[in-house]
C-alpha positions in Angstrom: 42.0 -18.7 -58.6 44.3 -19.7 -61.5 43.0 -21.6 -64.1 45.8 -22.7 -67.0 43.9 -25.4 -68.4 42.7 -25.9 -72.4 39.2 -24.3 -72.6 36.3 -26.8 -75.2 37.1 -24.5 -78.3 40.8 -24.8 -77.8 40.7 -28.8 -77.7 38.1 -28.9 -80.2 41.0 -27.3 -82.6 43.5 -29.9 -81.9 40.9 -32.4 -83.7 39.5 -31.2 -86.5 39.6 -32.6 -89.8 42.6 -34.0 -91.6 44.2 -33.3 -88.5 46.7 -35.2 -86.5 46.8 -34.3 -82.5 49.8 -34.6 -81.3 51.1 -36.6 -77.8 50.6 -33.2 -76.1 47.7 -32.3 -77.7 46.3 -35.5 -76.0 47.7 -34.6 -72.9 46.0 -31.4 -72.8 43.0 -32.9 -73.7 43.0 -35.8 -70.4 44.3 -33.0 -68.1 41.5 -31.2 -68.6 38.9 -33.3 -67.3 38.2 -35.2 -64.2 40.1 -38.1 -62.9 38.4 -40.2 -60.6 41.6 -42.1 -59.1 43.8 -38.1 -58.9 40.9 -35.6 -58.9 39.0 -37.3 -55.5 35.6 -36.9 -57.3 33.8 -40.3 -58.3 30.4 -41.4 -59.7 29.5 -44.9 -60.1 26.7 -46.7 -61.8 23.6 -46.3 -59.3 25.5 -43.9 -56.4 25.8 -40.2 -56.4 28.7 -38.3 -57.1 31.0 -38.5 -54.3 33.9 -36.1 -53.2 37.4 -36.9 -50.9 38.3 -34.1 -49.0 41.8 -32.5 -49.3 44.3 -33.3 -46.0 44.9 -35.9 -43.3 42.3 -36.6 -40.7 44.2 -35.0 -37.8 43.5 -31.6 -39.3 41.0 -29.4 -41.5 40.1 -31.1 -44.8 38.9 -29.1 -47.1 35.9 -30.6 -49.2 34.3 -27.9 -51.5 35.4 -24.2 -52.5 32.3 -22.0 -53.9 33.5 -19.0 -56.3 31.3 -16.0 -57.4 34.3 -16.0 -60.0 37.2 -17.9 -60.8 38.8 -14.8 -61.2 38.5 -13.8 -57.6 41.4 -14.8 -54.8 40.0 -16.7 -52.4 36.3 -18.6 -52.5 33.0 -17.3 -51.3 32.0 -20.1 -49.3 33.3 -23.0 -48.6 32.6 -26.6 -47.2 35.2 -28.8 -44.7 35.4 -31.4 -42.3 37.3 -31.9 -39.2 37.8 -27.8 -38.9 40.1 -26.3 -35.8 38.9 -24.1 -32.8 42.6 -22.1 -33.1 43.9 -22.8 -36.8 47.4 -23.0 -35.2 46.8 -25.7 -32.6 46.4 -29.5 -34.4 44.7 -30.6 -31.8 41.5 -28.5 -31.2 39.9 -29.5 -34.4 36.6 -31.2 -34.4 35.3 -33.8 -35.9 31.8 -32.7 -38.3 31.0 -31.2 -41.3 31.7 -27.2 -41.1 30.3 -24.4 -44.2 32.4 -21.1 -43.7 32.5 -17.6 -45.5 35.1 -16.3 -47.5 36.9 -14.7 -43.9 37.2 -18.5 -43.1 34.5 -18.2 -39.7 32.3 -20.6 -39.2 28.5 -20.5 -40.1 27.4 -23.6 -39.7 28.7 -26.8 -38.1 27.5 -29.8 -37.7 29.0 -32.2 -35.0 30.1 -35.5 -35.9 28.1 -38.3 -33.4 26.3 -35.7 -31.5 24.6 -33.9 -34.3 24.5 -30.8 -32.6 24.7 -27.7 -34.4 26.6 -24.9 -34.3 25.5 -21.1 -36.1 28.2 -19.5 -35.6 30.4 -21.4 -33.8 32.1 -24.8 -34.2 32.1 -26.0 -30.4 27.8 -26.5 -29.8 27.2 -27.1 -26.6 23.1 -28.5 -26.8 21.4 -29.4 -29.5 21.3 -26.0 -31.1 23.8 -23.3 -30.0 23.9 -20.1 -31.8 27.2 -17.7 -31.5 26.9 -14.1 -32.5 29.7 -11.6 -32.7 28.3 -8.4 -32.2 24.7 -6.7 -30.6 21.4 -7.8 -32.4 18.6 -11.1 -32.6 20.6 -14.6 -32.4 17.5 -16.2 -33.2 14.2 -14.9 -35.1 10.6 -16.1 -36.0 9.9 -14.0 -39.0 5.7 -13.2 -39.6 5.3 -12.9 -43.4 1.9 -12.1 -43.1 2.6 -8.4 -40.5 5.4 -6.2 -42.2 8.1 -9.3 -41.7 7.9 -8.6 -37.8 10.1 -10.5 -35.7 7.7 -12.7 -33.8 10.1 -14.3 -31.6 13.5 -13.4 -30.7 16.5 -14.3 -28.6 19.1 -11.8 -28.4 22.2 -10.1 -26.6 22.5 -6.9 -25.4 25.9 -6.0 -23.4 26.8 -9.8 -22.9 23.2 -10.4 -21.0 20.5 -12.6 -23.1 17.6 -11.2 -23.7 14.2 -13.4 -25.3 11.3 -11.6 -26.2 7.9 -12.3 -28.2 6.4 -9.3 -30.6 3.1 -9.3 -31.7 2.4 -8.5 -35.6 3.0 -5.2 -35.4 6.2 -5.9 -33.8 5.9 -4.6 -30.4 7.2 -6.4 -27.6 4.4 -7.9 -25.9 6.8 -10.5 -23.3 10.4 -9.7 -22.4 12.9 -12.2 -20.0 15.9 -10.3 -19.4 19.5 -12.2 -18.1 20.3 -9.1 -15.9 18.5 -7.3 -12.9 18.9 -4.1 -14.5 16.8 -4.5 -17.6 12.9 -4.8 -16.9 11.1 -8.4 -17.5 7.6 -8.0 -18.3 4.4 -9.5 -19.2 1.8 -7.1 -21.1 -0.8 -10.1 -21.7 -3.1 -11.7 -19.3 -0.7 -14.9 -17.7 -2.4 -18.0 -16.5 -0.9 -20.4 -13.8 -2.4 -23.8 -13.6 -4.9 -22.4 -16.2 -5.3 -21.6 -19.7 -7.9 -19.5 -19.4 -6.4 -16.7 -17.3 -9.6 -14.0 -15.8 -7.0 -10.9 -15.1 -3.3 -10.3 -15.5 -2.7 -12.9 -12.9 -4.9 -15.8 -12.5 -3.1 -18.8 -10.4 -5.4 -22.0 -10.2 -4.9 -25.4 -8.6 -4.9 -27.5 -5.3 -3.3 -25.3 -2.8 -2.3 -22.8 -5.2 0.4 -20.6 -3.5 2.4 -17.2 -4.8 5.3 -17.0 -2.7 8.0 -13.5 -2.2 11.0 -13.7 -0.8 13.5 -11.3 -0.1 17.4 -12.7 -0.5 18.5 -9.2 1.4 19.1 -10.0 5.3 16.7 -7.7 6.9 14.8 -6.3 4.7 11.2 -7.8 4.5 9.7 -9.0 1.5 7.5 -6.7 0.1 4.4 -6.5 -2.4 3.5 -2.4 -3.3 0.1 -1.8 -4.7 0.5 1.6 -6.8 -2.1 4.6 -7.7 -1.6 6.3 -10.8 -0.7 9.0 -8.8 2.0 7.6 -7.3 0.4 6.8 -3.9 1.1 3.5 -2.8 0.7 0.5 0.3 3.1 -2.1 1.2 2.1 -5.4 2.3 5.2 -6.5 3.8 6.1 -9.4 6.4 7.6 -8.7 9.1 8.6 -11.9 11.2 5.7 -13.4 12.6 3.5 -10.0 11.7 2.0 -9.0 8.5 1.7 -5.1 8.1 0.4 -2.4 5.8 2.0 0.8 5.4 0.6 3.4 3.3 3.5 5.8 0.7 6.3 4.1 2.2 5.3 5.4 5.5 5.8 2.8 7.7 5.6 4.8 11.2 2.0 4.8 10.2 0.6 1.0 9.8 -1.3 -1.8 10.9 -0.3 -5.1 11.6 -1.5 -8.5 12.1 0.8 -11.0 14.2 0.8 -14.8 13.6 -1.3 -14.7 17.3 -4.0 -12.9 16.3 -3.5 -9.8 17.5 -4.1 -6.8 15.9 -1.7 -3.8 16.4 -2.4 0.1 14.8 0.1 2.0 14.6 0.3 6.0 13.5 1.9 8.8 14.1 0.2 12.4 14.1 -3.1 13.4 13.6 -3.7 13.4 17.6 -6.9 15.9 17.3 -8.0 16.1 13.9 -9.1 12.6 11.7 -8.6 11.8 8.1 -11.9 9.4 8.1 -14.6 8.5 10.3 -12.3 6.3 11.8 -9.0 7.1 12.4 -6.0 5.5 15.3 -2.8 7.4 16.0 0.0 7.0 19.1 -2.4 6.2 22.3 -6.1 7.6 20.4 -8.9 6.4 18.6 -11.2 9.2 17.1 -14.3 8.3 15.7 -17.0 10.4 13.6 -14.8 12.0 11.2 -16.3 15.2 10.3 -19.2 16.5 12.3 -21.1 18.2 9.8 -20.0 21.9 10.7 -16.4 21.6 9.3 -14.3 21.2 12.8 -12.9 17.2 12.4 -11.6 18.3 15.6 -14.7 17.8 17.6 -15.0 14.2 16.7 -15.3 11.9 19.6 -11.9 9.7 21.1 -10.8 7.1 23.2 -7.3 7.8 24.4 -5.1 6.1 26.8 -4.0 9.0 29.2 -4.1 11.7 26.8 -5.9 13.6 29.0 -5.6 12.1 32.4 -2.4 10.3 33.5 -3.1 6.2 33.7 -6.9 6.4 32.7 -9.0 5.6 29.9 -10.5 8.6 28.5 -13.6 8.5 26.7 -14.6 12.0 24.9 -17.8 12.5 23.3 -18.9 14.6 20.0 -19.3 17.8 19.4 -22.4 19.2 17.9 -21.0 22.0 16.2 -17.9 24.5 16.9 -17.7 24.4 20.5 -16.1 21.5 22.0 -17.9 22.1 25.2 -21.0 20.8 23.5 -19.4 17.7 23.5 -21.4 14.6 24.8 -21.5 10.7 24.8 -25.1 8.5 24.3 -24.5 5.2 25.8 -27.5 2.8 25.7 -28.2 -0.5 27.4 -31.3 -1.5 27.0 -30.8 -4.5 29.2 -29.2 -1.9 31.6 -25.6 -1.3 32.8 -23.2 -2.6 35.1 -20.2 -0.1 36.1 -17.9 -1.6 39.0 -15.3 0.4 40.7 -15.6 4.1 41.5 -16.9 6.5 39.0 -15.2 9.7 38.6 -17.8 12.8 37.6 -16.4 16.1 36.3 -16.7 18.9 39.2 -18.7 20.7 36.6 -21.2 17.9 37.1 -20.9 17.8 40.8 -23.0 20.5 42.3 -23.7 21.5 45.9 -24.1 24.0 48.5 -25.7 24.3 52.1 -25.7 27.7 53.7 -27.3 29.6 56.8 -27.9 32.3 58.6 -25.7 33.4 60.8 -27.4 36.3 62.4 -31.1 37.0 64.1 -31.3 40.6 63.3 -32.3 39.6 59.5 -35.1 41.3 60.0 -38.0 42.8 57.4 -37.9 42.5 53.7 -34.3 42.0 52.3 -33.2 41.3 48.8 -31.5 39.2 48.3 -30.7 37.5 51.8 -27.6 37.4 52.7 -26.4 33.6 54.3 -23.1 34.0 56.1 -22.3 30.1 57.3 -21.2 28.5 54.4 -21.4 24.5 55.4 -19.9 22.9 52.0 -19.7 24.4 48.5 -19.6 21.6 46.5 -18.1 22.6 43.1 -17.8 26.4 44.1 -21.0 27.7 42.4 -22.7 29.5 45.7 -21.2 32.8 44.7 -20.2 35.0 48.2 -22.9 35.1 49.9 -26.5 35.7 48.1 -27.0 33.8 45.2 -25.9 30.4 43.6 -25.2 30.3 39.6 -25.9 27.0 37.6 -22.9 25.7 36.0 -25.0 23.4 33.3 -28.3 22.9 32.0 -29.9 20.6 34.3 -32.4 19.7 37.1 -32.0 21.2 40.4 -33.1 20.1 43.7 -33.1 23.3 46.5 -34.2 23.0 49.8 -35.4 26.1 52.1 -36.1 26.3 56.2 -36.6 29.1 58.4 -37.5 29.8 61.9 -39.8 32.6 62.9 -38.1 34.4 65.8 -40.5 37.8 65.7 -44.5 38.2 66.3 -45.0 38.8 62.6 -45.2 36.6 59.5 -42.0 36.0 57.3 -41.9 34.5 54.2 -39.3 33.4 51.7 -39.5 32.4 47.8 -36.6 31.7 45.0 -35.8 34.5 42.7 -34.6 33.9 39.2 -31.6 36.0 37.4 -33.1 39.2 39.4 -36.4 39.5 37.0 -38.8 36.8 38.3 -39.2 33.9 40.6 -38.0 29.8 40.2 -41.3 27.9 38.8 -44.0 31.3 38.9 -45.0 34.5 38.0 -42.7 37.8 38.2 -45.6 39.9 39.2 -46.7 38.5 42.8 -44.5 36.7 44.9 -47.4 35.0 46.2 -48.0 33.2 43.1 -44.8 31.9 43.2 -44.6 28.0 43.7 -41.8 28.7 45.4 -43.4 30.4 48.0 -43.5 29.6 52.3 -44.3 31.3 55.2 -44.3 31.1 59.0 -47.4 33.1 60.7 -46.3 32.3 64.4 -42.9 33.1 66.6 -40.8 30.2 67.0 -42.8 28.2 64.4 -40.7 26.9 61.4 -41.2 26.0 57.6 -39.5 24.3 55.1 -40.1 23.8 51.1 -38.5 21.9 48.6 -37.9 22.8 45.3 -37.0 21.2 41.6 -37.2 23.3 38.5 -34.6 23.1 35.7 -32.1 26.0 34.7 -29.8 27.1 32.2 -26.3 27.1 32.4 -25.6 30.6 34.3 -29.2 31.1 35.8 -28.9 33.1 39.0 -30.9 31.7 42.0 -31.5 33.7 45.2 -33.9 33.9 48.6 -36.4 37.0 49.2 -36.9 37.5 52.1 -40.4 39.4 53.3 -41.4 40.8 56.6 -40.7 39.2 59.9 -37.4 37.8 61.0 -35.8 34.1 61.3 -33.3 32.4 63.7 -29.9 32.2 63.0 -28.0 28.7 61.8 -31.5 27.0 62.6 -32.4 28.7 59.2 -30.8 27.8 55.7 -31.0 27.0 52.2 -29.6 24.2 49.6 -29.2 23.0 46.7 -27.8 20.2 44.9 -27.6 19.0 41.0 -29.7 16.3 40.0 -28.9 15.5 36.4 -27.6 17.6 33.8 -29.5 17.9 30.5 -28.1 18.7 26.7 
């Protein structure tokens, strides 16, 4: 800025003593000081100083330059009214009370009638509007008491607005972000319809309600609970049915519909659980492990796993061998079963066979029956000797008909080395033990004992002789045992 007036020493000269100023020494002297009526400063008695601003009201009028230096070109700061959105079109400027920096921007504005402030910009659009140029905070809180930490802070990053609060040592405790692809988060406990928040959720009130939607067309909404080791469940809604999945999984889940019922749903897993109860496609195992290792051997109920249309029911297993499997049901005001009951031909055990000859004379071991009359299950074995399928009580029946002059006698032999319910050394001790003293008499005996699964049972025959068909021997499974 130019500056060609008289400085104080200079006009000081043109009065000193014995000296006569001349008309332009006086005229150097007034045009360096202030004229109220030119200069468009004035101060009057009892008001403060008041300035006119430079150009017509339909433009920028400049009211006060601020120089570091007279020196310098242009001012540092300076102060207008009126100032223009585009400095070459007259009619964008608006009317308030602008301070800009020596490029001419704008740094603060202040909007005639409204009020509203502008940092930054001269066109405010609330109370407060703050304009940046570049990356960075548009508006700070400042703690002078932690490091000068930005406490609070609006800011832009890539066009997107961004607020976050810091605690004192300046990390970011609560972030809002304007765009879906920055994270929002909450580090601190929040509190909804309560100040006092008990976790990092707490929502209180009269029918408090935390509602997820999902603005995608079919694709539920969806809440994931997450392990630190990455596992996961989804608690998802699913039209009128609320599920859980587990890892995304949801082939394997279970539901609740809006009716009340209950569905299960998995996939796998059709032999060996995960847990002492486990459901797959069809199957319900139950027991988890069985103590020996083999999760295998755990009891089910399947729907026609194992026979077509049926409800199977399959009991434990007491150790490695699934054929120790077996199901305790107790009703200790009894049980009712309608319909027909099915048993396992293991479990269904009889046989009735005869003679078939009257030349069985004398003693023979084992007797030999040649009319089979039913083999019920298959377990009389050609024809001497039957074989016990399962532990269990047995029933056996025996009758013969003398047909010679001498006595003949029969008893039950077991597995070739004694006799069923006596002694191995006399046959005569044997419980099992009947005779017929007279031709053409007869004698019968029934017998229950209890065997092991693959006992061998078979008739001795001594002395005399017997009719044929009128003679015979039975047997029949009363209840198997564990």
């Amino acid at each position: 800025m130019e500056i060609n007036k008289k400085n104080r020493t200079e006009l000081k000269n043109y009065f000193l003593a014995n000296k006569i100023p001349t008309q332009k020494d006086f005229a150097e002297f007034i045009d360096a000081n202030l004229n109220q009526a030119e200069d468009g400063i004035v101060k009057t008695q009892g008001n403060p100083v008041a300035l006119q601003a430079e150009g017509d009201a339909g433009g920028p009028q400049e009211a006060l330059h601020l120089f570091g230096s007279f020196s310098d070109p242009n001012p540092s700061w300076g102060m207008n009214l009126n100032p223009r959105v585009d400095p070459e079109v007259a009619e964008s400027n608006q009317p308030g009370l602008n301070i800009k920096d020596a490029s001419g921007a704008s740094r603060l504005f202040i909007k005639a009638g409204s009020g509203e402030v502008g940092v930054g910009t001269i066109e405010p659009s609330a109370q407060l509007s703050v304009q940046s140029q570049g990356d960075g905070p548009l508006l700070t809180a400042i703690s002078t008491r932690s490091g000068d930490a930005n406490l609070f802070e609006v800011a832009q990053e890539a066009n997107d607005g961004v607020l976050s609060i810091r605690n004192g040592s300046g990390k970011i405790v609560s972030r809002l972000s304007g765009t879906e692809t920055r994270p929002s988060f909450l580090l601190s406990r929040v509190g909804v319809g309560t100040d006092q928040p008990e976790t990092h959720l707490h929502v209180k009130g009269p029918g408090s309600e935390i509602r997820i939607s999902n603005t995608q067309a079919g694709t539920p909404p969806r809440l994931s609970l997450y392990h630190e080791n990455g596992k996961f469940w989804n608690l998802s809604s699913r039209g009128s049915e609320l599920e859980f999945s587990p890892s995304g999984n949801d082939a394997n889940s279970f539901g609740i519909t809006e009716g009340g019922g209950l569905r299960i749903r998995g996939v796998g897993r059709e032999h060996t659980p995960d847990g002492h109860l486990h459901l797959s496609n069809g199957t319900i195992m139950l027991g988890g492990n069985n103590g020996t290792g083999q999760n295998r051997h755990s009891a089910s109920i399947s729907a026609g796993n194992h026979a077509r249309n049926s409800l199977n029911i399959v009991g434990m297993s007491n150790g490695t061998d699934s054929r120790s499997r077996k199901v305790d049901i107790w009703a200790e005001g009894g049980m009712t079963v309608r319909g027909h009951i099915k048993i396992p031909s293991a479990f269904v055990v009889a046989f009735s066979v005869a003679l078939t000859s009257s030349s069985l004379k004398g003693n023979r071991n084992p007797l030999s029956f040649g009319q089979i009359n039913y083999n019920v299950g298959g377990h009389w074995k050609g024809t001497t000797a039957f074989i016990a399928p399962v532990a269990g009580v047995y029933l056996f029946s025996m009758h013969m008909r003398n047909n010679t002059g001498d006595d003949v006698a029969w008893a039950l032999r077991l597995n070739n080395t004694g006799y069923v319910n006596g002694a191995s050394g006399n046959e005569k001790n044997e419980r099992t033990y009947v005779r017929a003293r007279l031709d053409n008499h007869s004698a019968s005996r029934t017998v229950i004992t209890v065997l092991k699964a693959g006992d061998r049972v078979h008739v001795q025959q001594f002395g005399g002789g017997n009719d044929n068909y009128s003679s015979g021997f039975e047997g029949v499974l009363l209840v198997a045992l564990p």
